[in-house]
CHARMM internal coordinates of N, CA and C (Angstrom, degrees):
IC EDIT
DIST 1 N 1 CA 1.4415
DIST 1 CA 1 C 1.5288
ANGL 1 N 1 CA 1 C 107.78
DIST 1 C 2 N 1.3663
ANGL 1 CA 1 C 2 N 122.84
DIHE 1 N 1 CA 1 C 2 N 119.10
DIST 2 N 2 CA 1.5998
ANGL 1 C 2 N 2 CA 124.24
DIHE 1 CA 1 C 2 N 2 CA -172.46
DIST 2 CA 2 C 1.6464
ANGL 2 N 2 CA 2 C 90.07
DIHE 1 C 2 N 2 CA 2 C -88.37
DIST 2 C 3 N 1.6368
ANGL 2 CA 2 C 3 N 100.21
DIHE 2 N 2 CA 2 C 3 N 166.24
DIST 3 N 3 CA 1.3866
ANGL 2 C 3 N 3 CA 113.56
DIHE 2 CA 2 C 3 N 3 CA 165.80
DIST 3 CA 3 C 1.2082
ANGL 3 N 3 CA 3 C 136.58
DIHE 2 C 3 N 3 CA 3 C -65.88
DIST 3 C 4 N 1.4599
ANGL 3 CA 3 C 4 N 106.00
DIHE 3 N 3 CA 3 C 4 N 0.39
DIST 4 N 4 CA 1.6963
ANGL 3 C 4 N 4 CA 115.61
DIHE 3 CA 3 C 4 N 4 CA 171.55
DIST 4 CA 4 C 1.0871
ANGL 4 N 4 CA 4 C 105.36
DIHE 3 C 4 N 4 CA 4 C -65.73
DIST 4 C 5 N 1.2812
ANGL 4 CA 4 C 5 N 125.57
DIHE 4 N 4 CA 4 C 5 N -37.87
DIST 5 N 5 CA 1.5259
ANGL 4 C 5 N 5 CA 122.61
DIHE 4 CA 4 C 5 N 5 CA -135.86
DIST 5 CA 5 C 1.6091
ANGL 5 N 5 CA 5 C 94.99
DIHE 4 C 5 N 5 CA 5 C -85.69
DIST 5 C 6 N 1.1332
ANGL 5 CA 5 C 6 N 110.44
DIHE 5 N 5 CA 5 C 6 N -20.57
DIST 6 N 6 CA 1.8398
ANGL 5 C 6 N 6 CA 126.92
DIHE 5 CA 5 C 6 N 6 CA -144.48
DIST 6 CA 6 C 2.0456
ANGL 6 N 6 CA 6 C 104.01
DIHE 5 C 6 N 6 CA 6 C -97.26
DIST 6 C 7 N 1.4799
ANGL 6 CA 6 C 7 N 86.43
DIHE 6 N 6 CA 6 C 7 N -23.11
DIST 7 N 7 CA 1.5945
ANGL 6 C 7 N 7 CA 94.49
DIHE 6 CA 6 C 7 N 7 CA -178.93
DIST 7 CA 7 C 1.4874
ANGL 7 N 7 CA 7 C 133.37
DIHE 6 C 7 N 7 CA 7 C -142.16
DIST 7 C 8 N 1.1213
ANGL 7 CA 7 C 8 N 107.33
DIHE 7 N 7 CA 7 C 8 N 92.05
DIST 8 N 8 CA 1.6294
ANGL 7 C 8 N 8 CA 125.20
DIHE 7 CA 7 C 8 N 8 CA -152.44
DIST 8 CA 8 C 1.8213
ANGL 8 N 8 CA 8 C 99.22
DIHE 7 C 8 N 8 CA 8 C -58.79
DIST 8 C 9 N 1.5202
ANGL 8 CA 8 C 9 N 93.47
DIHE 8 N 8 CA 8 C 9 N 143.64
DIST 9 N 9 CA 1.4111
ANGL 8 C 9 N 9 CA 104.23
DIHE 8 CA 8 C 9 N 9 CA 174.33
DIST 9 CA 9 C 1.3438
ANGL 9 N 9 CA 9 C 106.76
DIHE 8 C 9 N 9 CA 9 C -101.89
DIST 9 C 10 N 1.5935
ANGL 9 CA 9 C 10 N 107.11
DIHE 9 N 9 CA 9 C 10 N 137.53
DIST 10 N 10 CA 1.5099
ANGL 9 C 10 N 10 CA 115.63
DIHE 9 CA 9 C 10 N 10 CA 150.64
DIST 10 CA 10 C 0.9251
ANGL 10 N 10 CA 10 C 129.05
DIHE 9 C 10 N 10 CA 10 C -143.78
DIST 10 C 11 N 1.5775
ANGL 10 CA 10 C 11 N 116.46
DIHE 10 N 10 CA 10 C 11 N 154.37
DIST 11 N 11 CA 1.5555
ANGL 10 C 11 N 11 CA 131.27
DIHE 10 CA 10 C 11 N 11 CA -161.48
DIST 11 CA 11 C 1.1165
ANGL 11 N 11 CA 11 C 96.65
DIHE 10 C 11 N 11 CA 11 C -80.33
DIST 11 C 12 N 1.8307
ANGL 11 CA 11 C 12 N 102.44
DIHE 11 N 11 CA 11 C 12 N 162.29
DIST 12 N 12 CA 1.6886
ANGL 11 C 12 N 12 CA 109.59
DIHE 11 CA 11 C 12 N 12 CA -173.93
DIST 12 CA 12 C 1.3526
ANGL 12 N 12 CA 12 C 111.01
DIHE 11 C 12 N 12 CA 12 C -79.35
DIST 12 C 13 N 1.3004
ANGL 12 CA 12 C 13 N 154.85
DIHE 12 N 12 CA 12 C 13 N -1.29
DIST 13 N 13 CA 0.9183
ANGL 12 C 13 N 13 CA 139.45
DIHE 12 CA 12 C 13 N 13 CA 57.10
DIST 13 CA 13 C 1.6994
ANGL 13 N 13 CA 13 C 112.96
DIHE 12 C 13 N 13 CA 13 C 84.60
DIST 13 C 14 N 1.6663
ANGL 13 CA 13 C 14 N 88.37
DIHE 13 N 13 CA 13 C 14 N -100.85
DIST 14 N 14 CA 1.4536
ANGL 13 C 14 N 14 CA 95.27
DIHE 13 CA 13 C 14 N 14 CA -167.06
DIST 14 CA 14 C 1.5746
ANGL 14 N 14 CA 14 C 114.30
DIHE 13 C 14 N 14 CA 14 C -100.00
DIST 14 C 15 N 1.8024
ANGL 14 CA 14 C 15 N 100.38
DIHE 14 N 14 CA 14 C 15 N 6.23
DIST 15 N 15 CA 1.2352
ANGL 14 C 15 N 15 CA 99.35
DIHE 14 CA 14 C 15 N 15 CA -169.30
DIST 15 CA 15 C 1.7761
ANGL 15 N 15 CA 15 C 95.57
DIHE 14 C 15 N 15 CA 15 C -101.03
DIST 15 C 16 N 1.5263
ANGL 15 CA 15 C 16 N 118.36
DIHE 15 N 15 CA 15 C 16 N -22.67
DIST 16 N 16 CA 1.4467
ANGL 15 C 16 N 16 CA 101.01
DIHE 15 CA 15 C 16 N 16 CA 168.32
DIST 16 CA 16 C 1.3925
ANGL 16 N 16 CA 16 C 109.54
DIHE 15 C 16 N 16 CA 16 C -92.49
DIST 16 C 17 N 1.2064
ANGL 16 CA 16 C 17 N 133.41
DIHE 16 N 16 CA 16 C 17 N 32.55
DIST 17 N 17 CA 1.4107
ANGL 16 C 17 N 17 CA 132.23
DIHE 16 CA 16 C 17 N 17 CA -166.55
DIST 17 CA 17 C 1.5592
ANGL 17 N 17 CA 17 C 71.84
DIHE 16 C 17 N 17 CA 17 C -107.26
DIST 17 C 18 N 1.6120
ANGL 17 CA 17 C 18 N 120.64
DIHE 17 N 17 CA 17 C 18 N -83.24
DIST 18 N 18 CA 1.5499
ANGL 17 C 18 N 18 CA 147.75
DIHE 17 CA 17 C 18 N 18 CA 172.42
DIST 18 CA 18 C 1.9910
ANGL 18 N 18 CA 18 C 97.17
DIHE 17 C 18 N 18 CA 18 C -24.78
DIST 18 C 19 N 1.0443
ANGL 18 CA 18 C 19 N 125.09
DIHE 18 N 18 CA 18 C 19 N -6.87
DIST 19 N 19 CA 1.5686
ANGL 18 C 19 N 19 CA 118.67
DIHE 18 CA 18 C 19 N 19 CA -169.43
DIST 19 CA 19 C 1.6738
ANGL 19 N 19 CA 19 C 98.85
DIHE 18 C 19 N 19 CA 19 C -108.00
DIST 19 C 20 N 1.6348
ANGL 19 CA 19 C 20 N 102.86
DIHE 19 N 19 CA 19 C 20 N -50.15
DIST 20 N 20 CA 1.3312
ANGL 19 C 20 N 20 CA 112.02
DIHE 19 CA 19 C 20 N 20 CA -178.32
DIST 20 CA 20 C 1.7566
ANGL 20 N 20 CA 20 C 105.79
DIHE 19 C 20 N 20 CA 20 C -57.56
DIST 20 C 21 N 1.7627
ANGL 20 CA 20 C 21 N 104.27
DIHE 20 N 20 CA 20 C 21 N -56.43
DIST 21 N 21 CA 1.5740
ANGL 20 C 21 N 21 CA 92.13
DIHE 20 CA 20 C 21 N 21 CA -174.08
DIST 21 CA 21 C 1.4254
ANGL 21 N 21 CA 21 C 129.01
DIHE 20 C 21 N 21 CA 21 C -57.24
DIST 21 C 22 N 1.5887
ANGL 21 CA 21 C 22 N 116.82
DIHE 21 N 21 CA 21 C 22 N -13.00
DIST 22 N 22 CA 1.0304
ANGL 21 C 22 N 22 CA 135.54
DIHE 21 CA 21 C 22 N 22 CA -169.24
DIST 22 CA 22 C 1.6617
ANGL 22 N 22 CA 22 C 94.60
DIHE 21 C 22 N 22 CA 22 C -75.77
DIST 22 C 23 N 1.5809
ANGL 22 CA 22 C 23 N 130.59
DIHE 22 N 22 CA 22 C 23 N -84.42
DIST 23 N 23 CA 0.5836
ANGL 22 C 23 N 23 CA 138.90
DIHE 22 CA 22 C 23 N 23 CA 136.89
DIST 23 CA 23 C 1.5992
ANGL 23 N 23 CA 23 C 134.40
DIHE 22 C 23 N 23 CA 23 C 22.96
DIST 23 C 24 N 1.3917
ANGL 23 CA 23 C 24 N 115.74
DIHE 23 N 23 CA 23 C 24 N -59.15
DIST 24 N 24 CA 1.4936
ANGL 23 C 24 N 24 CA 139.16
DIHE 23 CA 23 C 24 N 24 CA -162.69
DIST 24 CA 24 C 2.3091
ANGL 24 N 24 CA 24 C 88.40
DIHE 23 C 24 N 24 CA 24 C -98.36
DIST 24 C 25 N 0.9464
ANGL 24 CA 24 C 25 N 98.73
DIHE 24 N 24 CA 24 C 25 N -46.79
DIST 25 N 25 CA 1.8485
ANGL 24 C 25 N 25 CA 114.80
DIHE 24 CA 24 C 25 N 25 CA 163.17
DIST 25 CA 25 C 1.1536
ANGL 25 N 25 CA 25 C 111.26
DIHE 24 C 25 N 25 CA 25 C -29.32
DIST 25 C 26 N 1.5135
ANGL 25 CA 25 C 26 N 114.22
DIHE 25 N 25 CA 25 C 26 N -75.26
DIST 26 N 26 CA 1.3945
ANGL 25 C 26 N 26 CA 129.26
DIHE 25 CA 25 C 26 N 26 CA -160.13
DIST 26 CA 26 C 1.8524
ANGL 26 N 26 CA 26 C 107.25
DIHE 25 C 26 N 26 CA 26 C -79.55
DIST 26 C 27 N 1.4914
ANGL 26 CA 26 C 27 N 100.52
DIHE 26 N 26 CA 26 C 27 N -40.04
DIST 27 N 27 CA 1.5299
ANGL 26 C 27 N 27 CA 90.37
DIHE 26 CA 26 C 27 N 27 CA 158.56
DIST 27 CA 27 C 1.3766
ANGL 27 N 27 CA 27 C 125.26
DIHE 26 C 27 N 27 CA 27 C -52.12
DIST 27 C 28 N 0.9031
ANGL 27 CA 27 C 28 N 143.94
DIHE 27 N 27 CA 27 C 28 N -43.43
DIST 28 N 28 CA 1.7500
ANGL 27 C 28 N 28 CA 150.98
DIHE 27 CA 27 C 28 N 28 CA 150.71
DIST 28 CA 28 C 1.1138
ANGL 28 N 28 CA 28 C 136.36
DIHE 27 C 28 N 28 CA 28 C -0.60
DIST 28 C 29 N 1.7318
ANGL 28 CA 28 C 29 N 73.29
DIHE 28 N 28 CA 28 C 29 N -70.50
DIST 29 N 29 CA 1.6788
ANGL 28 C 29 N 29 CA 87.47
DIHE 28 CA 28 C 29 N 29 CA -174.14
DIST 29 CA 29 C 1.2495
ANGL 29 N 29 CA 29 C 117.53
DIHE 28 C 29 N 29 CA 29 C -97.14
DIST 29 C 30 N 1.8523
ANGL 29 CA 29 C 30 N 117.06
DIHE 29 N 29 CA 29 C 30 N 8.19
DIST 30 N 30 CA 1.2063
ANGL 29 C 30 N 30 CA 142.40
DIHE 29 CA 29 C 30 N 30 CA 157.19
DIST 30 CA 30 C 1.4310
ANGL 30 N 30 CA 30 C 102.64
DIHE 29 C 30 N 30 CA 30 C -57.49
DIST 30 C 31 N 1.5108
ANGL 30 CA 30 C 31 N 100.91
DIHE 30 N 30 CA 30 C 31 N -64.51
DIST 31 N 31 CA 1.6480
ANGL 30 C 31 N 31 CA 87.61
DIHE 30 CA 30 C 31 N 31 CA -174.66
DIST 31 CA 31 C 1.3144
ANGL 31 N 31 CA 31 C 146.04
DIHE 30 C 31 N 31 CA 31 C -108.49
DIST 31 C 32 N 1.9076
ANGL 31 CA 31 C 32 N 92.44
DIHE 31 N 31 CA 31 C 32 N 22.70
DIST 32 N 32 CA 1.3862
ANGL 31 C 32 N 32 CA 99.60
DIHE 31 CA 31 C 32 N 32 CA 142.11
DIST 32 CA 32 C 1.3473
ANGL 32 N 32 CA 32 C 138.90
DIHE 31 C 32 N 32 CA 32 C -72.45
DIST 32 C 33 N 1.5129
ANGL 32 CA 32 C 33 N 92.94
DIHE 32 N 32 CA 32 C 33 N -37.90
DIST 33 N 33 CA 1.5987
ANGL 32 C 33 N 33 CA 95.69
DIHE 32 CA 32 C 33 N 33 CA 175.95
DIST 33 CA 33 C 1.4562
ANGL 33 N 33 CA 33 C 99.92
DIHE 32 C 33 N 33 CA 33 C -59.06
DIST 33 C 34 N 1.2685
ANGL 33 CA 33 C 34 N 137.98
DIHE 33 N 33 CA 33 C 34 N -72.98
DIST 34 N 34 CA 1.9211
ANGL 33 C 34 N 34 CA 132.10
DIHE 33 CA 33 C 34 N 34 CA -179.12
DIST 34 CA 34 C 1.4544
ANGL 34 N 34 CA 34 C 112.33
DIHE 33 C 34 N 34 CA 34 C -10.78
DIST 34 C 35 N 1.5549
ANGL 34 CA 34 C 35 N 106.96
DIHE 34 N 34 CA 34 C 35 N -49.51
DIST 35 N 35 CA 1.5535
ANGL 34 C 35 N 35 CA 127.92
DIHE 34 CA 34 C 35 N 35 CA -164.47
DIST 35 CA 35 C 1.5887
ANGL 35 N 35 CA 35 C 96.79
DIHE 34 C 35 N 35 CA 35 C -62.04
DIST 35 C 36 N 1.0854
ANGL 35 CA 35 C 36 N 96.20
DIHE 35 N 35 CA 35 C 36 N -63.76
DIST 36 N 36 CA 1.6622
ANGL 35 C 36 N 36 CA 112.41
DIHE 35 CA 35 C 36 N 36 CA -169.92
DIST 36 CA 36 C 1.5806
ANGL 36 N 36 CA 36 C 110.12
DIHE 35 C 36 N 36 CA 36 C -67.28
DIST 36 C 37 N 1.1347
ANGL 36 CA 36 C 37 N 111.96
DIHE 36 N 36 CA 36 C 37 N -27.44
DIST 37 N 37 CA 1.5872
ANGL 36 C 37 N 37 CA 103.38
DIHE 36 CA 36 C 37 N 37 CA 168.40
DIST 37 CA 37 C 1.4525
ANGL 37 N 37 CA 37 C 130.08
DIHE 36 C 37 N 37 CA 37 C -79.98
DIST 37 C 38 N 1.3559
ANGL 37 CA 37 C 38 N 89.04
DIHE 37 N 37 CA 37 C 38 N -17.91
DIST 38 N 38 CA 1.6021
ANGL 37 C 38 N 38 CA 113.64
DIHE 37 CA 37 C 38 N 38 CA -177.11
DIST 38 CA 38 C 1.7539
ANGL 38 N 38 CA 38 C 106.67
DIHE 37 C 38 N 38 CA 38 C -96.28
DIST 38 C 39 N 0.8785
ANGL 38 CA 38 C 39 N 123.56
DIHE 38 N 38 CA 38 C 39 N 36.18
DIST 39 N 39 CA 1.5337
ANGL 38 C 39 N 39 CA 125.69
DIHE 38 CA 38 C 39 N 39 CA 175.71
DIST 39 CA 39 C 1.1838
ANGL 39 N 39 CA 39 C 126.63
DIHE 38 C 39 N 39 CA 39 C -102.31
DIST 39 C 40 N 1.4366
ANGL 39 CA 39 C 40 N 129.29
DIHE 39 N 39 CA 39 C 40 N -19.45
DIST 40 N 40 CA 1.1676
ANGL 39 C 40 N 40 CA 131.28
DIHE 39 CA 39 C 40 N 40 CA 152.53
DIST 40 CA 40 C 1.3027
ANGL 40 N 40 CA 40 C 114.06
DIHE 39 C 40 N 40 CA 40 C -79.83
DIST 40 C 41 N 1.2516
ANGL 40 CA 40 C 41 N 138.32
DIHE 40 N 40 CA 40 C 41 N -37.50
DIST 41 N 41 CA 1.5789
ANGL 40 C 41 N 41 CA 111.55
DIHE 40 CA 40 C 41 N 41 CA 171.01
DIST 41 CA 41 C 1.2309
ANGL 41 N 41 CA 41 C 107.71
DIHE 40 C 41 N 41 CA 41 C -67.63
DIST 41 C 42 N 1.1972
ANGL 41 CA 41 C 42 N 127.37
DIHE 41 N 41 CA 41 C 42 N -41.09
DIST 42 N 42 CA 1.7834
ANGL 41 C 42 N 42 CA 143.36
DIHE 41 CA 41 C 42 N 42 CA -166.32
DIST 42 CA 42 C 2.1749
ANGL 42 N 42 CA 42 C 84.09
DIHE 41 C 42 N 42 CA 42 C -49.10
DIST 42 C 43 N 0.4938
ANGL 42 CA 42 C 43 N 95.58
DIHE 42 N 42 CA 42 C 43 N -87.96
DIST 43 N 43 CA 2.2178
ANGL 42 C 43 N 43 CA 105.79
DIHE 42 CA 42 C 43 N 43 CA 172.29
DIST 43 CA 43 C 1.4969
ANGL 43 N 43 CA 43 C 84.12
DIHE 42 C 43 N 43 CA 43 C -27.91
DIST 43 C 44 N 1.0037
ANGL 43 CA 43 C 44 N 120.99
DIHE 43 N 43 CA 43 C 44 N -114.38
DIST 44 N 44 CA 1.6345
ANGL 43 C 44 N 44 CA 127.66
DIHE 43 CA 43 C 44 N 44 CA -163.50
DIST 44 CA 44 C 1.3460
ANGL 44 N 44 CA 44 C 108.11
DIHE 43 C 44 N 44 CA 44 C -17.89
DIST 44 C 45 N 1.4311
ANGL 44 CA 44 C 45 N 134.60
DIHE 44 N 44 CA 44 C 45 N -66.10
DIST 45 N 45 CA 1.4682
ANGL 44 C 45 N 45 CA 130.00
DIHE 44 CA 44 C 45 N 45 CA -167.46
DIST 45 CA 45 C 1.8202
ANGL 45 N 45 CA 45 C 101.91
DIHE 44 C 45 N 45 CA 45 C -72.28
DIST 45 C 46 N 1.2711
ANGL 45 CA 45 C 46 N 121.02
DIHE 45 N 45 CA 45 C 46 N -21.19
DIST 46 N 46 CA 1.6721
ANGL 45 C 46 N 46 CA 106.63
DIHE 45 CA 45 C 46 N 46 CA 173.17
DIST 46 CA 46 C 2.0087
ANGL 46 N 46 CA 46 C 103.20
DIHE 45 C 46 N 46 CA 46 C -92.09
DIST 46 C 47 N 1.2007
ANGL 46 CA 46 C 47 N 118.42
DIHE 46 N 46 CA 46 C 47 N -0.82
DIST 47 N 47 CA 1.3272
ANGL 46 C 47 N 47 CA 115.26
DIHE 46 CA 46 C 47 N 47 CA 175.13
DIST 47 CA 47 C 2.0096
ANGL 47 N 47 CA 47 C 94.66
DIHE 46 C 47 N 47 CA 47 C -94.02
DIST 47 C 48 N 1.4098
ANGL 47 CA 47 C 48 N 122.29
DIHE 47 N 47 CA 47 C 48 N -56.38
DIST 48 N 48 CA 1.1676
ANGL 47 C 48 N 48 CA 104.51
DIHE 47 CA 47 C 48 N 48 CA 170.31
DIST 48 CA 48 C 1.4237
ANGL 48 N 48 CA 48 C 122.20
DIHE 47 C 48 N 48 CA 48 C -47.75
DIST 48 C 49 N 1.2489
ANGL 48 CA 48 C 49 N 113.09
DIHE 48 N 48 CA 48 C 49 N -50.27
DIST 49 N 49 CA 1.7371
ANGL 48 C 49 N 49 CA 104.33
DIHE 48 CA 48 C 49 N 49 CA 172.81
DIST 49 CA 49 C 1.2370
ANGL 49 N 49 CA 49 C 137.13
DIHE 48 C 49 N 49 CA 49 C -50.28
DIST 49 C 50 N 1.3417
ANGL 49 CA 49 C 50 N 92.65
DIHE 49 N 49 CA 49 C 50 N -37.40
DIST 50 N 50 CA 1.8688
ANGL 49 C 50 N 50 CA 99.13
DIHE 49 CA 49 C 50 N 50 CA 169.92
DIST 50 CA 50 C 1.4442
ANGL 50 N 50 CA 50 C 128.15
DIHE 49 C 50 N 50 CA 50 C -71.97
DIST 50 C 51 N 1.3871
ANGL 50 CA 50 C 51 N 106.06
DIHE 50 N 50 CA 50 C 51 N -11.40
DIST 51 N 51 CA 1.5474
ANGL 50 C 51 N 51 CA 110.80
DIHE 50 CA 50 C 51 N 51 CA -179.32
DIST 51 CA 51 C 1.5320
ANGL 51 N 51 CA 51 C 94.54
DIHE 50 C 51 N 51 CA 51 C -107.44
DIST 51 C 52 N 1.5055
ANGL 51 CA 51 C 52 N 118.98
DIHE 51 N 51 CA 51 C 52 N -61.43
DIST 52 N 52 CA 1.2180
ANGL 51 C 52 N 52 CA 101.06
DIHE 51 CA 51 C 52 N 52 CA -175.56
DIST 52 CA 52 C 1.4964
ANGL 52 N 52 CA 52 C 140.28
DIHE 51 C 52 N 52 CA 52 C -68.14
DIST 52 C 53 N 1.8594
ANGL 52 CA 52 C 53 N 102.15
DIHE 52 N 52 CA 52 C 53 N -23.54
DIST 53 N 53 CA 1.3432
ANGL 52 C 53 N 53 CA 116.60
DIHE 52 CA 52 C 53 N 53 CA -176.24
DIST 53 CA 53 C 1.3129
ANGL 53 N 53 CA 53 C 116.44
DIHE 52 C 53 N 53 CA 53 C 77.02
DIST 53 C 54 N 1.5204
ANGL 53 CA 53 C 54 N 130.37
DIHE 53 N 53 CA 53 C 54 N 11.88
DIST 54 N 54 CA 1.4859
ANGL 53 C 54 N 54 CA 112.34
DIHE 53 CA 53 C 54 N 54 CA -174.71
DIST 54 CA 54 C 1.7081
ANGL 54 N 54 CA 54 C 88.97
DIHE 53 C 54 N 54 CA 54 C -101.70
DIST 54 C 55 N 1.1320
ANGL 54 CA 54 C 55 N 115.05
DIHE 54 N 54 CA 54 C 55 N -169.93
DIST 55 N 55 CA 1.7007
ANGL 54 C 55 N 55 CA 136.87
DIHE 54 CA 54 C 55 N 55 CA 155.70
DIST 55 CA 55 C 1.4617
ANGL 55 N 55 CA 55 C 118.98
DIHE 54 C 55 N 55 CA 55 C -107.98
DIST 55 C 56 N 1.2453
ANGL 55 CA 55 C 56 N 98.17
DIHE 55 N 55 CA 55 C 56 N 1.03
DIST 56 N 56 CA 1.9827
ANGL 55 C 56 N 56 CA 99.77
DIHE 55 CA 55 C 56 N 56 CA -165.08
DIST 56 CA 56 C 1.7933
ANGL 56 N 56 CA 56 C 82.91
DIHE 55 C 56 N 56 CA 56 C -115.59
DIST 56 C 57 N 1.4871
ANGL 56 CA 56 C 57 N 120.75
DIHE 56 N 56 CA 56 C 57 N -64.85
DIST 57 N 57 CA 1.5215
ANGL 56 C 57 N 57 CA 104.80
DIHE 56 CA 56 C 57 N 57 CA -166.95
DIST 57 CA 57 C 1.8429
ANGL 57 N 57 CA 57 C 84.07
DIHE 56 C 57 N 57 CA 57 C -60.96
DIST 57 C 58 N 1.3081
ANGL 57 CA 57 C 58 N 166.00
DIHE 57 N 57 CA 57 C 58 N -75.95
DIST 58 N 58 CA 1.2018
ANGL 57 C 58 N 58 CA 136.93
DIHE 57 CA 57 C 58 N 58 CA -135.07
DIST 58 CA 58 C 1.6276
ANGL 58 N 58 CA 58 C 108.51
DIHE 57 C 58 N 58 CA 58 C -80.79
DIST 58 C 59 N 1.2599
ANGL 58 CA 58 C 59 N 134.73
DIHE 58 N 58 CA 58 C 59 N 13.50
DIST 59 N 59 CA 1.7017
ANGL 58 C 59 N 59 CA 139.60
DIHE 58 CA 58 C 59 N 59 CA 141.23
DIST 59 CA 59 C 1.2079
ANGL 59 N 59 CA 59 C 89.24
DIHE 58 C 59 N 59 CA 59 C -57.51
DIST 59 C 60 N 1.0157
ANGL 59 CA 59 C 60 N 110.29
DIHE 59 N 59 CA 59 C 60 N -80.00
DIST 60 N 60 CA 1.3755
ANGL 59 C 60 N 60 CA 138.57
DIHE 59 CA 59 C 60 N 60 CA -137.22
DIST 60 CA 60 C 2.0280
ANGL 60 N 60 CA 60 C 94.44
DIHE 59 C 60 N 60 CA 60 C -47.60
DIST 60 C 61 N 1.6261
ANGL 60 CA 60 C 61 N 98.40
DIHE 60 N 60 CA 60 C 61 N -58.52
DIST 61 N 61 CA 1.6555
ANGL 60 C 61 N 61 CA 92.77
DIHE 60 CA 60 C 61 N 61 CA 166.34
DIST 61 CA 61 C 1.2614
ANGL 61 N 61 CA 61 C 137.39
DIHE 60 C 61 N 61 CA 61 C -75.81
DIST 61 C 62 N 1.0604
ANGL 61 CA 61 C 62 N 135.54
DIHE 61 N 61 CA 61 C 62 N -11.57
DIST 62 N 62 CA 1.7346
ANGL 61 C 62 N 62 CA 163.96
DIHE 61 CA 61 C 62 N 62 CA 136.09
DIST 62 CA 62 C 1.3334
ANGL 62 N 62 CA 62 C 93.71
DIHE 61 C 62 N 62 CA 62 C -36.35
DIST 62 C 63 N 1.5990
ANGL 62 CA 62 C 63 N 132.00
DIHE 62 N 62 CA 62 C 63 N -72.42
DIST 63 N 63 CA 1.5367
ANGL 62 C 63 N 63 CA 121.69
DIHE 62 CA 62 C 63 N 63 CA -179.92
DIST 63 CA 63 C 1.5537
ANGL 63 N 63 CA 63 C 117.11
DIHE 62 C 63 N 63 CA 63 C -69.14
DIST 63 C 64 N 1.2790
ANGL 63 CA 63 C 64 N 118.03
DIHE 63 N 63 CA 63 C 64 N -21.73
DIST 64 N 64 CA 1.6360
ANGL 63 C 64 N 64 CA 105.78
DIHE 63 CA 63 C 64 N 64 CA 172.55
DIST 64 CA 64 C 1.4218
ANGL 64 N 64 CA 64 C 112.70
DIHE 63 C 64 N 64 CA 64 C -79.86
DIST 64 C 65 N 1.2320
ANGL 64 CA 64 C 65 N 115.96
DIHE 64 N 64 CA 64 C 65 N -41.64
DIST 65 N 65 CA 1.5794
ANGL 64 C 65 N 65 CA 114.62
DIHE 64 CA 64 C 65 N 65 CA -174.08
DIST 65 CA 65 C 1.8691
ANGL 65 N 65 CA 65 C 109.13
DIHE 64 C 65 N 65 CA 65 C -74.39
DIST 65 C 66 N 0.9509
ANGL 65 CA 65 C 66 N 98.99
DIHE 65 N 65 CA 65 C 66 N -30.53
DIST 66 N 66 CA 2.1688
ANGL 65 C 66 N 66 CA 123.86
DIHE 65 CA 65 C 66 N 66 CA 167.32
DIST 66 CA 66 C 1.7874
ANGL 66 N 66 CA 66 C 83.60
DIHE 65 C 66 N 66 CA 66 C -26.26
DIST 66 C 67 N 1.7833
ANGL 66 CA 66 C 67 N 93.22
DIHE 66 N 66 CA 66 C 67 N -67.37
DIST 67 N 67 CA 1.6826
ANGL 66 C 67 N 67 CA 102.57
DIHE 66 CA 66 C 67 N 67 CA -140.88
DIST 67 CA 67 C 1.2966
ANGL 67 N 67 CA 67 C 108.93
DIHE 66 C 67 N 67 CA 67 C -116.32
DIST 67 C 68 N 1.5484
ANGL 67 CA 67 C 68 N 118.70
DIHE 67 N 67 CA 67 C 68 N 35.74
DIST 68 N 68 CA 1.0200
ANGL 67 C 68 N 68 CA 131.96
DIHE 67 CA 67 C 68 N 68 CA 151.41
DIST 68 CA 68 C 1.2567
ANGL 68 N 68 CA 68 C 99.60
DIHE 67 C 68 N 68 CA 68 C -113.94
DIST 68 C 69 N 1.4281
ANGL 68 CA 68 C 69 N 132.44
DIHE 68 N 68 CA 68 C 69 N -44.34
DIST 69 N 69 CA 1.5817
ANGL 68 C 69 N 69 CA 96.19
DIHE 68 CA 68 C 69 N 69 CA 175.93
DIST 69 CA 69 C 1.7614
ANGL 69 N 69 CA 69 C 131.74
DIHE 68 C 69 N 69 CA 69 C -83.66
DIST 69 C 70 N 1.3808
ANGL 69 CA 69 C 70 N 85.77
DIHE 69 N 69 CA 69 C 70 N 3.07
DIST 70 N 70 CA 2.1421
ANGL 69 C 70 N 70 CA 96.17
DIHE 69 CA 69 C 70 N 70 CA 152.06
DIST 70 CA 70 C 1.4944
ANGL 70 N 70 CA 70 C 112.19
DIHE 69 C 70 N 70 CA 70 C -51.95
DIST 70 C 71 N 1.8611
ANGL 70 CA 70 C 71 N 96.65
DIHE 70 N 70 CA 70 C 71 N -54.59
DIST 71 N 71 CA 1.4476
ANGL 70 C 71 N 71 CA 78.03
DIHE 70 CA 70 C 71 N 71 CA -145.88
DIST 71 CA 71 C 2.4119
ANGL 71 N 71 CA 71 C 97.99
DIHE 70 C 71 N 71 CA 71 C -84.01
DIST 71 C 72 N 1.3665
ANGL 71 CA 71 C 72 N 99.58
DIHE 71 N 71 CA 71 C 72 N -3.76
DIST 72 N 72 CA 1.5368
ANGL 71 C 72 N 72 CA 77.72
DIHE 71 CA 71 C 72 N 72 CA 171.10
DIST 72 CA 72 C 1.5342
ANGL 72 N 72 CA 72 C 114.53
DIHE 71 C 72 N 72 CA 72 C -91.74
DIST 72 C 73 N 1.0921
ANGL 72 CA 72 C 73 N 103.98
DIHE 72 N 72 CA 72 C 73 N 9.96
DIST 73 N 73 CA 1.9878
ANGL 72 C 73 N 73 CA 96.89
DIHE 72 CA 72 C 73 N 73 CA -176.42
DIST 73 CA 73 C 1.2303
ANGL 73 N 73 CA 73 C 89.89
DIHE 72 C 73 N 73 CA 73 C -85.46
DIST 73 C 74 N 1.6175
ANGL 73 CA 73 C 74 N 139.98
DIHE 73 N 73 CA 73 C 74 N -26.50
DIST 74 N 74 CA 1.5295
ANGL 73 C 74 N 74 CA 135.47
DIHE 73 CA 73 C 74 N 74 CA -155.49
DIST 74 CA 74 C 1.6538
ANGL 74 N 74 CA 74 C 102.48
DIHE 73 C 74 N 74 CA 74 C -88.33
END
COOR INIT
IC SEED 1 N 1 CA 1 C
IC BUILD
């Protein structure tokens, strides 16, 4: 069995095609995890909005609940 057989060639081609998907991957699951960490304020600032109706008090709760649950995961 020669060493050809043992180690596949590929064109550049498929190796920046294979770089991008790689790449385009890890963005993803970057921002699922964000998504998914961000779900309890994401709830809280659309429950403040719906009662209160502003966009500034539901920042405003989106950034408190944000950075209160920073500081208890630490």
């Amino acid at each position: 069995m020669s060493i050809e057989l043992l180690i596949p060639s590929f064109t550049s081609g498929e190796l920046i095609i294979f770089a991008l998907l790689v790449i385009v991957g890890v963005i993803v699951i970057m921002v699922l995890a964000a998504v998914i960490h961000f779900i309890l304020p994401i709830i809280a600032a659309v429950i403040v909005w719906l009662f209160a109706g502003s966009l500034i008090y539901a920042g405003i709760a989106f950034l408190g609940v944000a950075i209160l649950q920073l500081l208890i995961r630490r």
